[in-house]
C-alpha positions in Angstrom: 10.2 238.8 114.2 12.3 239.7 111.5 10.5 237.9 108.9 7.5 239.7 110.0 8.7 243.6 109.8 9.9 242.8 106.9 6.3 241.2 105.5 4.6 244.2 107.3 7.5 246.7 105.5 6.7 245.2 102.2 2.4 245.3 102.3 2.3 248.9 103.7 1.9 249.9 100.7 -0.6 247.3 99.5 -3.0 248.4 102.7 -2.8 252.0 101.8 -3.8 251.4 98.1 -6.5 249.2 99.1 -8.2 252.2 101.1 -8.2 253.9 98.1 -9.4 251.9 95.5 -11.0 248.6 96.9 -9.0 245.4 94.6 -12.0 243.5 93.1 -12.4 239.6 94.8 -11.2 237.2 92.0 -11.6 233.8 92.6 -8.7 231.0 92.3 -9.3 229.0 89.0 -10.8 225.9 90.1 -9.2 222.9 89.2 -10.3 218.8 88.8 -10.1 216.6 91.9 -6.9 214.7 90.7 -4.1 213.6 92.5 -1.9 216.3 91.2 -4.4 218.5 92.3 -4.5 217.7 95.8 -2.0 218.2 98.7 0.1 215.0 99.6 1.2 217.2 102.5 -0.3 219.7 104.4 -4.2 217.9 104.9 -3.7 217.1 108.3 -1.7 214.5 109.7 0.0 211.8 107.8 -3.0 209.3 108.1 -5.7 211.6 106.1 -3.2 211.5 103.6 -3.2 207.8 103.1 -6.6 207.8 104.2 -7.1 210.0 100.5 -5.1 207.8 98.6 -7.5 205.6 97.6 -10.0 207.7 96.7 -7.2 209.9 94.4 -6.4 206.2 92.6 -9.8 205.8 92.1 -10.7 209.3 91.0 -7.9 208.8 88.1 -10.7 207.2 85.7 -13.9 209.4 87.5 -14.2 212.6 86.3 -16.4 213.0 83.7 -19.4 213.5 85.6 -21.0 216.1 87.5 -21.4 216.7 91.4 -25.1 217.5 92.0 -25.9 219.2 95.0 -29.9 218.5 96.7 -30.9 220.8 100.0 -34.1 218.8 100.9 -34.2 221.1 104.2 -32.8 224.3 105.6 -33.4 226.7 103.1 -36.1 229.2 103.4 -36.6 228.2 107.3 -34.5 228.4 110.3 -34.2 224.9 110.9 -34.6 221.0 108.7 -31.3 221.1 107.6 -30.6 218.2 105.3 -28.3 218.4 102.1 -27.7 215.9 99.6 -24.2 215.5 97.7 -24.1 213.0 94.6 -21.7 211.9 92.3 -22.8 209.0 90.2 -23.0 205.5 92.2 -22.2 208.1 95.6 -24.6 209.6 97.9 -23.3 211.4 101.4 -25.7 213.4 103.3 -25.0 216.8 105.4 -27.3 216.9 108.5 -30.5 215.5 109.2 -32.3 218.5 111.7 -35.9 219.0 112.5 -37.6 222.2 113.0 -40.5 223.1 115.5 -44.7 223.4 114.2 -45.3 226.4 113.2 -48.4 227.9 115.1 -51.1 226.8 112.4 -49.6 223.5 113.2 -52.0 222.2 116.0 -51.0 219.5 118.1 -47.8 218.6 115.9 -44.6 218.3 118.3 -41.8 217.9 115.1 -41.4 218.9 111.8 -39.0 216.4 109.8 -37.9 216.4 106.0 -39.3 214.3 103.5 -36.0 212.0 102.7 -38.1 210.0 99.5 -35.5 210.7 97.3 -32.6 209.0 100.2 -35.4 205.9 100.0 -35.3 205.8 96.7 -31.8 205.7 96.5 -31.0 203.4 99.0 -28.2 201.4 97.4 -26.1 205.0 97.2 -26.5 206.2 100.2 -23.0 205.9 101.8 -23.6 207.9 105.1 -25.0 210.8 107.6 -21.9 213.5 107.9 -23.1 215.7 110.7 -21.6 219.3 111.4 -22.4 219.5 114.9 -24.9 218.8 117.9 -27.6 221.1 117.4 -31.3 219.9 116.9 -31.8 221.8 113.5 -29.2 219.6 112.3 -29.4 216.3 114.3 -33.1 216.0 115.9 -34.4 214.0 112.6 -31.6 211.4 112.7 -34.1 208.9 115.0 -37.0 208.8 111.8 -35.0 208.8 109.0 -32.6 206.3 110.4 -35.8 203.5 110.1 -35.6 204.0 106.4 -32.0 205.2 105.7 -30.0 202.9 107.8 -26.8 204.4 107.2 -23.3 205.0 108.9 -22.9 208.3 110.7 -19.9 210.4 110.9 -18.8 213.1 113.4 -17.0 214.7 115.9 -17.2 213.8 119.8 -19.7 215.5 121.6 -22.1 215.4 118.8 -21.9 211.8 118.6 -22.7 211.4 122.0 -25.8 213.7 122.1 -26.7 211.8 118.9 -26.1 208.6 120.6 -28.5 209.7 123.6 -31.4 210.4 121.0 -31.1 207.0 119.6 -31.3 205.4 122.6 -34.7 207.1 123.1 -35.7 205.0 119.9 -33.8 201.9 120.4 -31.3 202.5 117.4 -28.0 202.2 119.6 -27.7 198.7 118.4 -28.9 198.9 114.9 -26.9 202.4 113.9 -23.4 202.2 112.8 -21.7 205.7 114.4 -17.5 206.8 113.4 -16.0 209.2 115.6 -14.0 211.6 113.7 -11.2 214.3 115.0 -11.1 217.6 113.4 -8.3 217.5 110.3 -9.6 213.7 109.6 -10.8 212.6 106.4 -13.0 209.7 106.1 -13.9 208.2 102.4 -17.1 207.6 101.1 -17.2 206.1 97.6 -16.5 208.7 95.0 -16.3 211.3 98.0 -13.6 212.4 100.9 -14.8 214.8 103.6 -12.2 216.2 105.6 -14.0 217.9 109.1 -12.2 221.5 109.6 -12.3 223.0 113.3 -14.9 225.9 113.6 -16.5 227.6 116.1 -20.3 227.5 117.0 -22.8 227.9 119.9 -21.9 224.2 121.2 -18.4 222.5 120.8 -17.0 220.1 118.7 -19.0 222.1 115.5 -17.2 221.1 112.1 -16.8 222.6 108.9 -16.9 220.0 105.8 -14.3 219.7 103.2 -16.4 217.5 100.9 -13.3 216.5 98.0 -15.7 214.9 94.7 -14.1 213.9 91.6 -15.8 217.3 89.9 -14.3 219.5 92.3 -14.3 220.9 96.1 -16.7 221.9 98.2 -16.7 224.1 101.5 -19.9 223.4 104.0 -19.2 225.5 106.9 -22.0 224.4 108.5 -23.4 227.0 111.6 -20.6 228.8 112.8 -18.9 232.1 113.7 -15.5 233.5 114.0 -14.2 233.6 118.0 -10.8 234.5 118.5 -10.8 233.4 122.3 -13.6 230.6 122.4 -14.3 229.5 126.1 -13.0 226.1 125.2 -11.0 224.8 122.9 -9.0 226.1 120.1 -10.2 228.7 117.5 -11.6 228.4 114.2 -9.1 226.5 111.9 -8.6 229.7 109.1 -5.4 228.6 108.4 -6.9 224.8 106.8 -9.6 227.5 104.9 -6.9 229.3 103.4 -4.7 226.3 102.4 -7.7 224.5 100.9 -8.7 227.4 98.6 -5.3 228.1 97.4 -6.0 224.5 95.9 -8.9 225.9 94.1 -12.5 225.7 95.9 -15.3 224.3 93.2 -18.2 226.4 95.8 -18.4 227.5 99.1 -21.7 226.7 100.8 -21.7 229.6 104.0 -24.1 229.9 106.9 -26.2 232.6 106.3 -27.9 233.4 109.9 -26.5 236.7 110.3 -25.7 237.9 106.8 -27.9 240.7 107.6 -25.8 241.7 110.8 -23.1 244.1 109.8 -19.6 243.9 112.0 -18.2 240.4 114.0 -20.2 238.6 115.7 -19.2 239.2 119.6 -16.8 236.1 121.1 -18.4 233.9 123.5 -16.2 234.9 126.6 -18.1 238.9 126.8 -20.9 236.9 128.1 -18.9 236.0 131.0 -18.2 239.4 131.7 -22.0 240.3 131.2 -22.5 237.2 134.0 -20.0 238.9 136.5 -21.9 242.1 136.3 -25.5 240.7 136.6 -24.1 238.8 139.7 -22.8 241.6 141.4 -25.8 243.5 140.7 -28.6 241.0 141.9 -26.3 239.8 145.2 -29.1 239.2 147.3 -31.8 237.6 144.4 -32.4 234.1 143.4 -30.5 234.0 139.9 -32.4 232.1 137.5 -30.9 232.1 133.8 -33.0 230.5 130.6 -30.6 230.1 127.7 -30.1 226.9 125.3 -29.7 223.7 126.1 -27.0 222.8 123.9 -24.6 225.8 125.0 -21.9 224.2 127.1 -19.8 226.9 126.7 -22.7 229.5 128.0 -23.3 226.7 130.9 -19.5 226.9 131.8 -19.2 230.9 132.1 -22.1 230.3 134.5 -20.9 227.4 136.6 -17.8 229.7 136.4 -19.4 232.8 138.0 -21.3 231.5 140.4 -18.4 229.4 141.9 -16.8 232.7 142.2 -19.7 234.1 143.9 -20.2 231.5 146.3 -23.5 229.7 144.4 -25.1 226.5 144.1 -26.2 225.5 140.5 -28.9 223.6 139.8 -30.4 222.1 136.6 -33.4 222.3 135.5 -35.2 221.1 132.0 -34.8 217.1 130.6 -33.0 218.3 127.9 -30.4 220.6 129.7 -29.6 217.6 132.3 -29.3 215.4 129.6 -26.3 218.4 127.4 -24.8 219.3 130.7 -24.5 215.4 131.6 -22.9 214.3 128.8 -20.5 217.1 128.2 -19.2 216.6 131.8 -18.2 213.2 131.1 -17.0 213.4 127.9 -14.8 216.6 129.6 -16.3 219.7 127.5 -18.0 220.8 130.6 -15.7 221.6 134.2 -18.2 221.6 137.3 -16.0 222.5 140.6 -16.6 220.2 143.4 -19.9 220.5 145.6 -21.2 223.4 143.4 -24.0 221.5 141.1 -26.9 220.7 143.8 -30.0 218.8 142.6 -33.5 221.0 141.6 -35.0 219.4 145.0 -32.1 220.9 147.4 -33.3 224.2 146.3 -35.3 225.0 149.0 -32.4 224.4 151.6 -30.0 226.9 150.6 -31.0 231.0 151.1 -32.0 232.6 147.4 -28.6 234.5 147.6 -26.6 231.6 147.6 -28.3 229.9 144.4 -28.6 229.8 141.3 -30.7 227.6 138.3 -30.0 227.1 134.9 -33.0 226.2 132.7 -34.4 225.7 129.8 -37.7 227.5 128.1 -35.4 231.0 126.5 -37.6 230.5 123.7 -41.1 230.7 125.4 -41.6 226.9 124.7 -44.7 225.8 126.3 -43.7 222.7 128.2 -40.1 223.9 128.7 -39.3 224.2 132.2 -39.3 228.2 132.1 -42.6 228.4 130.7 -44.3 225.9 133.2 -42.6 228.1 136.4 -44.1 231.4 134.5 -47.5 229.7 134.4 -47.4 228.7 138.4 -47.4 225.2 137.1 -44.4 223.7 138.0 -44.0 221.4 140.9 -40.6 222.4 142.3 -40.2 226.4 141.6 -41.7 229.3 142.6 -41.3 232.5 141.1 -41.0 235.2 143.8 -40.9 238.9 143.9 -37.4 238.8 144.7 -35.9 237.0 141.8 -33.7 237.9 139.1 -34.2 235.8 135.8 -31.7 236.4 133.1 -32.5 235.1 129.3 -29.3 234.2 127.5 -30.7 234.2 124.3 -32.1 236.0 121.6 -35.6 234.4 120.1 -35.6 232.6 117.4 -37.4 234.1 114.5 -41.5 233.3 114.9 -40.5 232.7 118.7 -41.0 236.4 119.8 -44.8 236.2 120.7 -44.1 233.0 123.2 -41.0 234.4 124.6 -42.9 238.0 125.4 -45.8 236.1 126.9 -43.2 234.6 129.5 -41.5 237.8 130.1 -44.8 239.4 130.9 -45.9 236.4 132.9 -42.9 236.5 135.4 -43.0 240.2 135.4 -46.7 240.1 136.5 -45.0 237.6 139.3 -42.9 241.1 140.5 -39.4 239.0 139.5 -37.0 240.9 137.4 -36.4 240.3 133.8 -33.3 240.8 132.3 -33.4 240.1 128.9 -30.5 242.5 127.0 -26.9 241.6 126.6 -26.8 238.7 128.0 -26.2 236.6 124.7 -23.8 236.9 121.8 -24.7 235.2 118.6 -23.0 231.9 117.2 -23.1 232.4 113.9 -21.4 234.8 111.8 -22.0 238.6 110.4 -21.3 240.4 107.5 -17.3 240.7 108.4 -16.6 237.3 109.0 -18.9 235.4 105.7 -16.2 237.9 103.6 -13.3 236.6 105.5 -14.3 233.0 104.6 -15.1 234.0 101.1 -11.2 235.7 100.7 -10.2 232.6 102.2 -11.5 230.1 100.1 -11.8 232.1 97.2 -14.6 229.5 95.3 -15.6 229.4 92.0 -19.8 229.6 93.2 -21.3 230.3 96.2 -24.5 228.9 97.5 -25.9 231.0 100.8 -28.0 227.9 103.0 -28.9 228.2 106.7 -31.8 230.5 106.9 -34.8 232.4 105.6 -35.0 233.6 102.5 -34.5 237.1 103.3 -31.2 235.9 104.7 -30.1 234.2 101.9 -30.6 236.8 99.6 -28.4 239.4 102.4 -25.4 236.9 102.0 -26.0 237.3 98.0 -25.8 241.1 98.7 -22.2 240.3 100.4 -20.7 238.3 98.1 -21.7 240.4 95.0 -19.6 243.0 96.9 -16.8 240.7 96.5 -16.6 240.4 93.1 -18.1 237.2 92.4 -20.4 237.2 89.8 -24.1 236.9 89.8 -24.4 234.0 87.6 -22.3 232.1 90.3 -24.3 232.8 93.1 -27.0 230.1 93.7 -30.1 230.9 96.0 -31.7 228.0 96.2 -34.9 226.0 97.3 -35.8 223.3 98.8 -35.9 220.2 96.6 -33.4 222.2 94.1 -31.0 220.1 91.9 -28.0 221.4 91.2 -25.2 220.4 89.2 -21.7 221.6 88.7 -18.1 220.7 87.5 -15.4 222.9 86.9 -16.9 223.8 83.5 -20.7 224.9 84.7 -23.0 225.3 87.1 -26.8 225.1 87.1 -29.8 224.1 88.9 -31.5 221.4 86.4 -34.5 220.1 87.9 -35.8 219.1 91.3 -36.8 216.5 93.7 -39.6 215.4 96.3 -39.2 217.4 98.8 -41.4 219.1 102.2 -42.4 218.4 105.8 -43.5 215.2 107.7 -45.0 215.9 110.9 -44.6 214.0 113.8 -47.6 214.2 116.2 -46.6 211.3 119.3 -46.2 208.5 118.3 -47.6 209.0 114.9 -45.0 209.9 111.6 -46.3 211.4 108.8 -49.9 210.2 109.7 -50.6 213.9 110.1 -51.6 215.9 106.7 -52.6 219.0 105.4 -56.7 217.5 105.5 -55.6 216.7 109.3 -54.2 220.1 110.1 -57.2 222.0 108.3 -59.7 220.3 110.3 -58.1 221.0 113.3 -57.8 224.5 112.0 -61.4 224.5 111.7 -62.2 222.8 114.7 -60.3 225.5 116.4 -61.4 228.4 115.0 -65.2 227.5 114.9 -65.8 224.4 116.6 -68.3 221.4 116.2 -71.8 220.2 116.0 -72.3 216.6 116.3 -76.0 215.2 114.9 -76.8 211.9 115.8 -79.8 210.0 114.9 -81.3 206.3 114.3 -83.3 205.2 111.0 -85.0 202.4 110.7 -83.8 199.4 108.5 -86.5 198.7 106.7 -88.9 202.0 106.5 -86.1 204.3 106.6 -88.1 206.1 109.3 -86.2 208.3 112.3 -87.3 206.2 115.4 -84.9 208.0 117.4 -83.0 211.5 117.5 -81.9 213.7 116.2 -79.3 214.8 119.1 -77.2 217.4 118.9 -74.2 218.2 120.7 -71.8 220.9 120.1 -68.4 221.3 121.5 -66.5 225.0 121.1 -69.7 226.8 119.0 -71.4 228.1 121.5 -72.6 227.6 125.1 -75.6 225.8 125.2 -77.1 226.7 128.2 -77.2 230.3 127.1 -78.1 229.1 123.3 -81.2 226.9 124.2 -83.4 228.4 121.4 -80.3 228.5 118.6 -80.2 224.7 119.6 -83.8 224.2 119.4 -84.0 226.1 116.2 -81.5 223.8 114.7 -82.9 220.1 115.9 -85.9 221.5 113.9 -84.1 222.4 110.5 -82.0 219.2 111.0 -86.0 217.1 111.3 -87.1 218.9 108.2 -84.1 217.9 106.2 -84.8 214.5 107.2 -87.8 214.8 106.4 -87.6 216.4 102.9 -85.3 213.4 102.1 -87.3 210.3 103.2 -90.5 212.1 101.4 -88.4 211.8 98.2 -87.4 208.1 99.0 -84.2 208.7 99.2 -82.1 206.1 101.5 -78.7 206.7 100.7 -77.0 207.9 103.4 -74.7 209.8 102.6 -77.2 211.8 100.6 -79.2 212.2 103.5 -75.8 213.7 105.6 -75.0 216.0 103.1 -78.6 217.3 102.8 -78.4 217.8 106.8 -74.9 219.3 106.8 -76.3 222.3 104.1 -79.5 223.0 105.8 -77.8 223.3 109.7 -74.5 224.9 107.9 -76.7 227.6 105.9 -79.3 227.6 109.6 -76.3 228.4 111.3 -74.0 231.0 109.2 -77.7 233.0 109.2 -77.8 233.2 112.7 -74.4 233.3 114.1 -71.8 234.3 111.0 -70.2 231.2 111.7 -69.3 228.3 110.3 -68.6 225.3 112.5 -67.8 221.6 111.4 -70.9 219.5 111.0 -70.8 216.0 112.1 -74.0 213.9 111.2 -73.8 210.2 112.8 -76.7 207.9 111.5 -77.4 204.4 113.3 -79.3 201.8 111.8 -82.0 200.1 113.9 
């Protein structure tokens, strides 16, 4: 106590200076990965310091090179997250997310990240690090894995939910997975990546210490700041502050909500928020949509409504499959007899229950969604019923998720759609707080849309660090960076593979334009039979249309165009000509040109020729 009055006596003056004129940020000098650069004491326990050794011996005759940094995902999108680290002979890789079709994309259920460059470097690759559970940084792991059988490293619960994917793809057996506890260090050829305790929207999220013979980087992966997290301890800003004082090559900071000014809110108001919603809707059904992968959110829930008196139920695959896990791995505390299964439902009064689900971001299969559309075979929406989102939408997701809300509002159940969610990643406040921490040489904004990259630029300009050491990068970017330079010095393959069923990367632009077309204009199919010999039509032509118009009310159009279709024909076989395809793309201009006269449209033509 003494110690501190006298610390506090002695920066008074310090904090009142600082109001008036703000002290410029001034990053520490960076220094080379050596051994007399790093801390023998001080990493963690005494095992990550042995566990460095070898890599510091090693690293003795290493450093002439340069770390080069690849995002083939996650930049310019929320979502794909998938960042390359290489040193020579040494490849690690950050994350491996998906991200969901965007609404041009018809029929396409995933959006993965072209990983050519991992295939072409197979013999480097050393391993998956993963920050933490969260599809956007996990959901690709089950595709890549079939052509980038590596090891993958991380914490507990994502591991497990990992784990549960694979199984989906029968991988279990084939995929080498390392638990690793936060203040480890695991080694991976020219590179040591110590995980760092942060705190997120799902537990066990980890920041990255990636150690490299040119210098250190800071990944902090998604997280926030929370003081009093619902479980577990807080962020680690402590191992931040000790790791920059050694001199921080560049810090690579979640940029989510570099826009937001302020903190983001801890995760333990919601529960507050819950209490007061409970109390208000005492005699409702109590329905709340929020994400999946929020155990924490889950537990405030299962909290209040045991203090209420509720039943929970479950509802949504991928829900029971979080909620499941994270009981028996021990992140999640359900009280005896309060979790019920989604067919008890209808035995207990609508007072005395309530159902956590998924579809918070207007999905259209999600079990939300399916209720809102009076299509799902175990719950009703009634008048009565109070339905809570615990989210905020993702960006692009706001048309889907205001369909919903009109759809159960339509149904006469409230909506409740305001303060009930608190962000997991961090604002304005708390990016500058890992900045003064770690103090790095360069910074490179990732996680998010442009527009947010750029916001986090904004920030750390503030700071003091210059603009030539700020990196906002794309997709595919290479850069490359000691102690002595940074710059981004060419690029590599990089985009989206789409996963539609069972099919990956079968599905292409020409695919998606065609069902674009098909979509927006339809098809006419022409079918008819030449002869062999003669070349005559013995048969035909047919036409049948599908989304152009309706032909019982478009008899003469159809008519009209079965003759322009003959005379094409026609025109061709007076010419002698045979060849097919000439004779298809003489029909396909004359309907095309038939039907963009009469109708301003301009559907997809489909001539089918049979030889007899």
């Amino acid at each position: 106590m003494k110690n501190d009055k006298q610390f506090m006596k002695k920066n008074r003056s310090k904090g009142e200076h600082a109001k008036a004129s703000p002290v410029k940020y001034k990053p520490l000098k960076t220094v080379k990965y050596t051994p007399a650069a790093l801390p023998h004491k001080g990493i963690g326990k005494d095992t990550v310091t042995a566990k460095l050794a070898p890599v510091l011996k090693k690293n003795k005759k290493n450093t002439s090179g340069k770390l080069r940094i690849i995002p083939l995902g996650g930049l310019e999108q929320i979502g794909m997250n998938i960042t390359v680290f290489e040193y020579q002979d040494s490849i690690i890789v950050v994350d491996c997310g998906l991200s969901f079709p965007e609404d041009d994309m018809l029929g396409i259920d995933l959006v993965i990240p072209d990983v050519t460059y991992l295939r072409e470097n197979i013999s480097k690759v050393k391993g998956f690090v993963i920050t933490h559970g969260h599809e956007d940084h996990i959901g690709a792991l089950p595709y890549v894995l079939k052509d980038v059988n590596v090891p993958i490293y991380s914490t507990k619960l994502t591991l497990a939910l990992i784990t549960k994917k694979l199984e989906e793809h029968n991988l279990v057996a084939s995929t080498k997975m390392k638990e690793v506890r936060h203040g480890q260090v695991i080694n991976l050829g020219d590179f040591s990546v110590e995980f760092i305790k942060t705190n997120h929207s799902i537990q066990d999220a980890s920041a990255l210490a990636i150690y490299s013979p040119a210098g250190i980087v800071i990944h902090t992966g998604d997280f926030k700041v929370d003081y009093t997290p619902v479980f577990g301890d807080a962020i680690d800003l402590q191992r931040f502050a000790e790791i920059g004082k050694k001199g921080v090559l560049a810090l690579m900071c979640d940029s989510t909500n570099a826009e937001r000014q302020g903190f983001t809110m801890s995760e333990r108001t919601v529960g507050k928020v819950f209490d007061s919603l409970f109390n208000e809707y005492k005699t409702s059904r109590i329905i709340i949509a929020t994400f999946a992968s929020n155990v924490d959110r889950v537990q405030q829930i299962i909290n209040t409504a045991y203090r209420f008196g509720r039943k929970v139920a479950v509802e949504g695959r991928s829900m029971v499959n979080v909620i499941s896990t994270a009981a028996e791995l021990g992140y999640l505390h359900i009280p005896d007899q309060t979790l019920i299964d989604i067919d008890q439902v209808k035995n207990y009064p609508d007072e005395k229950v309530v159902l956590i689900t998924t579809g918070s971001q207007g999905e259209s299969m999600a079990a939300l969604s399916r209720m809102a559309a009076n299509i799902h075979k175990k719950i009703t929406i009634k008048p009565n019923d109070a339905i809570i989102f615990s989210s905020h939408p993702i960006p692009g997701n706001e048309k889907a998720v205001s369909k919903v809300i009109n759809e159960l509002s339509m149904k006469g159940a409230r909506v409740i759609f305001q303060d009930a969610h608190v962000s997991g990643h961090a604002c304005q406040e708390e990016i500058k707080l890992i900045y003064s921490l770690v103090r790095p040489m360069y910074a490179i904004p990732v996680h998010g849309e442009y527009r947010h990259l750029t916001a986090q630029r904004q920030v750390v300009e503030e700071l003091g660090i210059p603009k030539d050491h700020i990196f906002v990068l794309k997709s595919g970017n290479v850069l490359e960076m000691n102690a002595q330079e940074a710059k981004v010095s060419g690029s590599v393959q990089t985009g989206s593979i789409l996963v539609d069923g069972l099919g990956v990367g079968d599905v292409g632009n020409i695919v998606l334009r065609d069902r674009q077309h098909l979509a927006e204009d339809g098809i006419i199919i022409i079918v008819m039979t030449l002869e062999r010999h003669s070349g005559q039509m013995i048969a035909g032509p047919d036409i049948v249309s599908r989304g152009f118009v309706y032909v019982r009310e478009a008899e003469d159009l159809m008519e009209q165009a079965n003759a322009v279709v003959q005379k094409a024909v026609e025109s061709c076989l007076s010419r002698h000509i045979t060849d097919w395809v000439k004779i298809k793309t003489s029909v396909k201009e004359a309907l095309g040109d038939y039907v963009w006269k009469e109708t301003k449209r301009n559907p997809m033509i489909l001539p089918i020729i049979m030889e007899a």
